[in-house]
Structures are given as C-alpha cells and as structure tokens.
N, C-alpha and C positions, 0 to 999 in steps of 0.2 A: 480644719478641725473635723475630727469623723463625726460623723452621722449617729452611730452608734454608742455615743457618748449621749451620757442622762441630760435632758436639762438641768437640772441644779449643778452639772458639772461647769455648760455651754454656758450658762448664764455667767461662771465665773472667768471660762479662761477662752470662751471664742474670742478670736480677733486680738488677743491679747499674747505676746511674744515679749521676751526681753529685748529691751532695747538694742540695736547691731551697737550702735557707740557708744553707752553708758554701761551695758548689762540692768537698767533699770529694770526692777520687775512689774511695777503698775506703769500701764498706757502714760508718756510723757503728754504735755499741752503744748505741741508745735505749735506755737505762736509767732506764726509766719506769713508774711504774705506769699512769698514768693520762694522758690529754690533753685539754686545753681544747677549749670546744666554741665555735661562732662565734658563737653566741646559742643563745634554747630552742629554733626554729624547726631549726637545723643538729640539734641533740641531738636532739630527737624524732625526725625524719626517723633519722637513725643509728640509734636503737633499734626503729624499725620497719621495717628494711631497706628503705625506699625511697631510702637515700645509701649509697653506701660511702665507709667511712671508720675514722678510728681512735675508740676510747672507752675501752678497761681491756688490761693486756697479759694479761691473763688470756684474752681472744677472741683479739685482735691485736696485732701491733706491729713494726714500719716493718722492723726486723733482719731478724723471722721470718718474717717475710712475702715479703722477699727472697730467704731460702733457700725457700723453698716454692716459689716463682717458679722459680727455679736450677732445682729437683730436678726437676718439672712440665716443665719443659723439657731436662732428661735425659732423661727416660720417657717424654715424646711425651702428657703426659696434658694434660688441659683445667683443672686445678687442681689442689691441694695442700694439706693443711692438718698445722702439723708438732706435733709434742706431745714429752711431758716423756720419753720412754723407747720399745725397739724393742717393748716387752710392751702399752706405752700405745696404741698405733698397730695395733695388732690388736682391741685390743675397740674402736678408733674405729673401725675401719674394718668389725664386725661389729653396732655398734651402730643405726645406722640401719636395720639390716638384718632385725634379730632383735625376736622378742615372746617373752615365756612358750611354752614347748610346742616351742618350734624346735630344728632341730640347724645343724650344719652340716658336711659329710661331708670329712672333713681324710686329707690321705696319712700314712701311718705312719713315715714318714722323714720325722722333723721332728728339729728343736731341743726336747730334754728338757723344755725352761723350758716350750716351747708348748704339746709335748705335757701338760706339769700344766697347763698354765692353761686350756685349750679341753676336756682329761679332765676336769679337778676342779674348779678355782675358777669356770667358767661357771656352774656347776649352781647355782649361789647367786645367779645371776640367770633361773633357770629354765631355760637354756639348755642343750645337750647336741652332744658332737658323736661321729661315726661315722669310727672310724679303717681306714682301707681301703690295700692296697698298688694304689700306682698306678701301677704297671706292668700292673695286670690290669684293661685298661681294663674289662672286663663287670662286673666286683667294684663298680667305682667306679661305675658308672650303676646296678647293681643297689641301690647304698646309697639312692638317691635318693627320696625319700618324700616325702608331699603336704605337712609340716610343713619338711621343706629348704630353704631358706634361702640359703645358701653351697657353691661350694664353694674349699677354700683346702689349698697347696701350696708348696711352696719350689722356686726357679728351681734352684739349686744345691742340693743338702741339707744340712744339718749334722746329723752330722758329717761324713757317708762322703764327700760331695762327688757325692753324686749328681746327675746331670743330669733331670731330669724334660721327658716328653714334653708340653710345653705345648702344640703343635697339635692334639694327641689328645685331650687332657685339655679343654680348651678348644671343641672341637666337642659333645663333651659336655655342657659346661654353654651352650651352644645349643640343644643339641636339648630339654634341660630346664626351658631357660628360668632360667636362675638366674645371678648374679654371679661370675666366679672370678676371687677375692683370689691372689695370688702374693707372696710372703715373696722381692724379691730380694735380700736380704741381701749374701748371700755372693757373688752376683755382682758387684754393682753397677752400674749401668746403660751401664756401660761393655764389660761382657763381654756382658749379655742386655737383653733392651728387651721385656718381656713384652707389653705393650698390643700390640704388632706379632705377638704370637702370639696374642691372646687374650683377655687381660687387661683385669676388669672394673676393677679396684682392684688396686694395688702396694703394697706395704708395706714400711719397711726401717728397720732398726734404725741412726741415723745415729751411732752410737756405732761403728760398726765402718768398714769399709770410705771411706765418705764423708768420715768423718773423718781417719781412718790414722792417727792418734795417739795413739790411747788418751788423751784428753783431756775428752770429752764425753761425756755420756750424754744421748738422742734421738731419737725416733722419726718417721715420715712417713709419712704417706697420701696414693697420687697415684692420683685418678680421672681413666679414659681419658675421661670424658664420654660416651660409646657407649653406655650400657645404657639401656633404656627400662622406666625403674620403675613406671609405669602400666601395664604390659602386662598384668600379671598379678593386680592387685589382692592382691599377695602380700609391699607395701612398705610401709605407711599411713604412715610417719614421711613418706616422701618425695614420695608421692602421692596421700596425703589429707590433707583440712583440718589444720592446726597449731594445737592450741586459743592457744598460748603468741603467736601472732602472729596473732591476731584470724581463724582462719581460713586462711592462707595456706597453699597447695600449693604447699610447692618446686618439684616436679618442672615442674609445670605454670607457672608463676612463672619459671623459671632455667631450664628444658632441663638441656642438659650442663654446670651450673656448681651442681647439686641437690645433689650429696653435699658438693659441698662447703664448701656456703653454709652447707648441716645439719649439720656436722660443725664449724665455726663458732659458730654462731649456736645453737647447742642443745646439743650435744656440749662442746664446750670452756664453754660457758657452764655447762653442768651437772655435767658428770666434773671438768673443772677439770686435765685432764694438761697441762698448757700448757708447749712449750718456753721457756727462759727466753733472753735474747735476746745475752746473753752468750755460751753453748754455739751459736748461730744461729751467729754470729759467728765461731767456733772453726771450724764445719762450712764454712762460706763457706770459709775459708780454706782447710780440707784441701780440698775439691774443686777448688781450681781446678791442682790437680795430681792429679787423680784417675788420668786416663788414663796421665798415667809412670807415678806407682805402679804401677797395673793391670798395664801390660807388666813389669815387673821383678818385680814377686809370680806370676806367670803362668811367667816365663822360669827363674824358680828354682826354683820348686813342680816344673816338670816333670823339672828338673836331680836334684833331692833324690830327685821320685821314681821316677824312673830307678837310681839308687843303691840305695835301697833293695828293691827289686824284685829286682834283683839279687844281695843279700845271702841270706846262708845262715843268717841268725840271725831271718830275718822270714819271717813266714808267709805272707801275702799285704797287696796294697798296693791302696785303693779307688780313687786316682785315676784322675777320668776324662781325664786325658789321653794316659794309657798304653794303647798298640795291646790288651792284655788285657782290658781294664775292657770290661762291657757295653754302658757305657753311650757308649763315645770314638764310636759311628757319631753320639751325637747333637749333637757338639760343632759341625759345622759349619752343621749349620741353627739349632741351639739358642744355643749361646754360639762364634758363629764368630771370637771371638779368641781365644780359648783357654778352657780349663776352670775358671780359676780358682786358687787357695792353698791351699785346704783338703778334706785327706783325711785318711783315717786306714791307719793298719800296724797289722796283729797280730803283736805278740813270741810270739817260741818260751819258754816257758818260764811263758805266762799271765799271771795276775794277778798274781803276785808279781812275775817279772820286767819287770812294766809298773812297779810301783811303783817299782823300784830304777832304771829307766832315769827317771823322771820324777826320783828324787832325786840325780841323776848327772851332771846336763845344767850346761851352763855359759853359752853364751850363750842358748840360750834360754828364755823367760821361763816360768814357772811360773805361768799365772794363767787365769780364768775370760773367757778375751775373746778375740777374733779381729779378723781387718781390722787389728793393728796395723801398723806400719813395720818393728816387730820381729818376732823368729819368735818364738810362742807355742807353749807344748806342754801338754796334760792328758789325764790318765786319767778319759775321760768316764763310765765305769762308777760310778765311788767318787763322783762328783763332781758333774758337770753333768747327767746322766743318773740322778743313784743313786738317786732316788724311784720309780725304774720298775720291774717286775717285771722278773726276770730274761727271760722270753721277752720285752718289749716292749722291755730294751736289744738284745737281737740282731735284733730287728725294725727297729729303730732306726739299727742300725751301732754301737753302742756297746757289744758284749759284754765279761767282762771279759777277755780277752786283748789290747783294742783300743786303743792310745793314739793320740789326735785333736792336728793339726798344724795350724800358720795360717804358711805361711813367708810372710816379712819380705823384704827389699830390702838384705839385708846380704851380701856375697860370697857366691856360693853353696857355696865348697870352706871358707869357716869354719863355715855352715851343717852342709856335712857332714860335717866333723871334730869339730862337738860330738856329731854324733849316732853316732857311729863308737866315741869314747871313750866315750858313756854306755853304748851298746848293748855295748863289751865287759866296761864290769862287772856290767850287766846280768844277762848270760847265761853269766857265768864259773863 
C-alpha cells in the first residue's frame, strides 16, 4: 500500500486485498491451524526461509498478517509481527535484542504492568533493566552502559498522560548507538508516529486503543527497518550466524525486514505468543475507525479535563492538553493532534476519597483497561500500580491520592455529570 495515501485511507484498506478464492471484500478469519503445502520441494523451501509463505498459525496466518500489514503501515515501519498480548510485544520486541548480563534503561513513567515485568520477571531471563526519569535527558545517557541493550519509553505515559520528548530521547540512543523501543499505546498512531521522531521499534498493546472496544486481547511490534544491527557487534540473534537456520544472518540476509523475519521465524516459533486470528480480525475492524475515535476521545478528554481543573474538590489534573501541564509545549511537535484520553486527577480527601469516588461513578466503567469506546476509571495505587513501592507509585503518577481516567466517545456533559455526582459524595 503507497505511502502516500492519507491515514484515514491506510486505516481502511492497508493489508486489506480481496480475497484470491472467494473475491471476499472484508479480511476473511483463517481459522486454521495449519496449511497445505504444494509438494515437499514448496515445504522445505518454507522452512528454510528461502519462500515466503504460510506453514502453522502459530508463525503466520493470512488474518494476522493483514493486521501487521495495517499497523506497519500506520507507523511508517518496514514490518510488523503481532502476538498474543501488549506484555507479549515487549519481551518480542526486547528478545532479539537481549543476552544474559544485559539491561535495558526504561523511563520511570510507565504502565505498573511494565514496570513489574522489565523490574522483576526479566531477571529470570538474566535480564535487568535501569529505571531513569526521562525528563533528565543527562540521567538517561548517564544510565547507558557497555551491557545496554535498549532503550524503551511510552509515547504518552500511563497513567499521568505524560508526553515524552522523543526527539531528545532518541538522539540519545544515536549517539549510543542503541535501539529505542517506544510503548505507543496510548497514543495510537493516529496522535504520534514515533519512527518519524526516532523510533527503532514501536510497540502497542492492540487491546486498547486499535481496538476501542474492549473485545480483544494483543499485542504488536512495528520495526522502522532503519537500525543497523551489525554496527556494533552488540546483536548476534540478528547479525551473526543462526545455528537454527544453517547459519543464516538475518540482518545481513533481509536488511530492514531482520527483526522481523526474527521475531517470526524464532520468536513466535519459540515463545509461541502468537495472536490468534480471530482477535486480528476484531482489531482490523476497530481500526478502520481509529481516527474518528481518536478526535472524539481527544475532543472530550480535553472538555472533562478542563472541568475538572476547575473544580475545588481536585487537587491537581496531569493532562497534557491543559495550558498548565508541563508537558502541553510538547504537544504540537509530539502528538500534534491532540494529547490523547488519558490522565489522571488528585482527589482532596486522598485515598479514601479515591475509593468512595471510584464506588460512586455510574456511567463509568470500573475496570483494568484503557482505549475503550467507554470511559473507564481506577484507582491505580490499589490496583494497576499496587505492586510498587510507595515512592515508585509517585514516580509513576500513580500516588495514592491519584485516580487514572481513559474518556470514551459518550456525551461529554454525561461524562461529567457522572463525575460531578461521584466526586460529591466523594468528598462529602
């Protein structure tokens, strides 16, 4: 699909072809494990990467392959390869990357989940990584050490909605020579397009945003193709010999198509996260309405949080779309359509009165997810968050005075008449 086609075109018909045996016009759901091969001469060639093609849906499969297509051609990257979850899609996307002994230096405004999985359950693959506030660009180049690896960040953060300097950040891992992963989640490539700031590797959890309907759970890795993994002798998955393929150098083999033949052909062949082609299916279909969404969760986030800013019952409000927020100077080079859905408010009254506004609310949802159609609300302290030390939720944005918001596309004056009624008994 060209380049030069609009998003709202890409959103509808990348990756998307009539079907060769039906003429179907919408992406079928191969619901398949497996596909015939044309004789053994076709099969081998497939197993030795000299064909592409289909062989188990566990690698491939016609659905998911089409949303990788899609997304790749959201983000501007050179491939895509999608997997089972947004948690799956981060250690794909760190696995080709990483040996025993390595870190990889992560900003401290992340999603809780991340922060435990890159804190604690790496280290069980030898792995380790260095949490640094990346606002202090010298902090973040100071972390960088001869075992560095990575380095990885959120375009938007979760929770606060912070905007992160990807130009800055990203020059940095130039001058070090190193890969930087970006989490756009919360954006979705409709508000940021990191590869155009930076960006080695994209990552996004397709359960939120992509989707918008709280229907799916999956994850995605979109390589810009740009990084040159022999530079350094600091890759071997990708640029030295393959024992498992007689030898083969990806990188030297595929160029800019290395991560993600490896993250294929090794990665899903080995880890086994594999999205299933059902949930592909699901995501296909929420995106090709991504970008309405996008303007109506953007046009109401900022409505809500204007309101609340306002109010004499909230302490302060993170979004960055509000002339207050630090971070609003970086909205129009960063995410120049708007900021995004998701920020968080501090209740007067602390933890207790977070609990009682969270058990008070009526249209909005109570649950551990973001990016839905609906507005979602939690007290990330107790909850998404609550494995952190106390200093690493306020590092975080997740103290406990802090309840985290994802507004939805519903009216925005019922949005904040639920939040009006919770916050006064709240704080009564």
């Amino acid at each position: 699909m060209s380049e030069t086609l609009g998003f709202d075109t890409l959103q509808v018909h990348a990756g998307n072809r009539p079907d060769p045996a039906t003429g179907a016009r919408q992406v079928p759901i191969y619901q398949t494990t497996a596909f015939v091969f044309r004789d053994a001469d076709h099969a081998a060639k497939l197993f030795n990467l000299q064909e592409v093609g289909y062989i188990y849906s566990r690698l491939t499969n016609p659905t998911v392959s089409a949303l990788a297509e899609r997304v790749a051609a959201l983000e501007g990257g050179a491939g895509a390869v999608c997997c089972s979850s947004g948690h799956a899609a981060q250690i794909m996307a760190l696995f080709p990357l990483m040996q025993p002994g390595c870190n990889v230096v992560a900003a401290n405004k992340l999603y809780g989940g991340t922060i435990q999985q890159l804190g604690n359950t790496i280290r069980k693959f030898g792995w380790s990584a260095k949490f640094v506030d990346f606002d202090d660009l010298k902090a973040v180049e100071a972390a960088v050490d001869e075992n560095t690896r990575a380095i990885f960040c959120e375009s938007i953060a979760n929770p606060g909605g912070y905007i992160t300097d990807l130009d800055a950040i990203a020059k940095i891992a130039n001058k070090v020579g190193l890969p930087l992963i970006v989490d756009n989640t919360s954006a979705s490539p409709y508000l940021c397009n990191p590869i155009k700031h930076g960006a080695t590797l994209v990552v996004h959890s397709a359960t939120k945003y992509l989707t918008g309907n709280g229907t799916v759970t999956g994850g995605i890795v979109v390589d810009s193709g740009k990084f040159d993994w022999s530079a350094s002798g600091k890759f071997p998955s990708l640029a030295a010999p393959e024992p498992a393929y007689h030898g083969l150098n990806f990188h030297a083999a595929l160029g800019g198509m290395a991560f993600t033949f490896h993250s294929i052909a090794v990665g899903l062949r080995d880890l086994g996260m594999t999205m299933n082609p059902q949930g592909a299916h699901y995501t296909l279909m929420g995106i090709e309405t991504l970008s309405l969404r996008m303007e109506r969760h953007v046009a109401n986030a900022k409505k809500v949080a204007e309101w609340l800013e306002k109010d004499s019952r909230i302490d302060a409000v993170t979004y960055a779309g509000l002339p207050s927020s630090p971070y609003h100077s970086r909205i129009a080079r960063i995410c120049p359509k708007g900021a995004g859905a998701l920020f968080t408010f501090a209740v007067k009254g602390g933890y207790d009165a977070c609990v009682k506004l969270i058990d008070s609310v009526k249209l909005f949802s109570h649950v551990a997810n973001l990016g839905d159609a609906r507005s979602l609300i939690i007290h990330s302290a107790s909850t998404t968050h609550r494995q952190l030390s106390p200093e690493q939720q306020i590092a975080a944005g997740a103290g406990p005075n802090v309840v985290r918001v994802s507004i939805g596309i519903e009216d925005p004056a019922d949005i904040i008449a639920d939040l009006d009624q919770a916050l006064a008994k709240a704080t009564a």
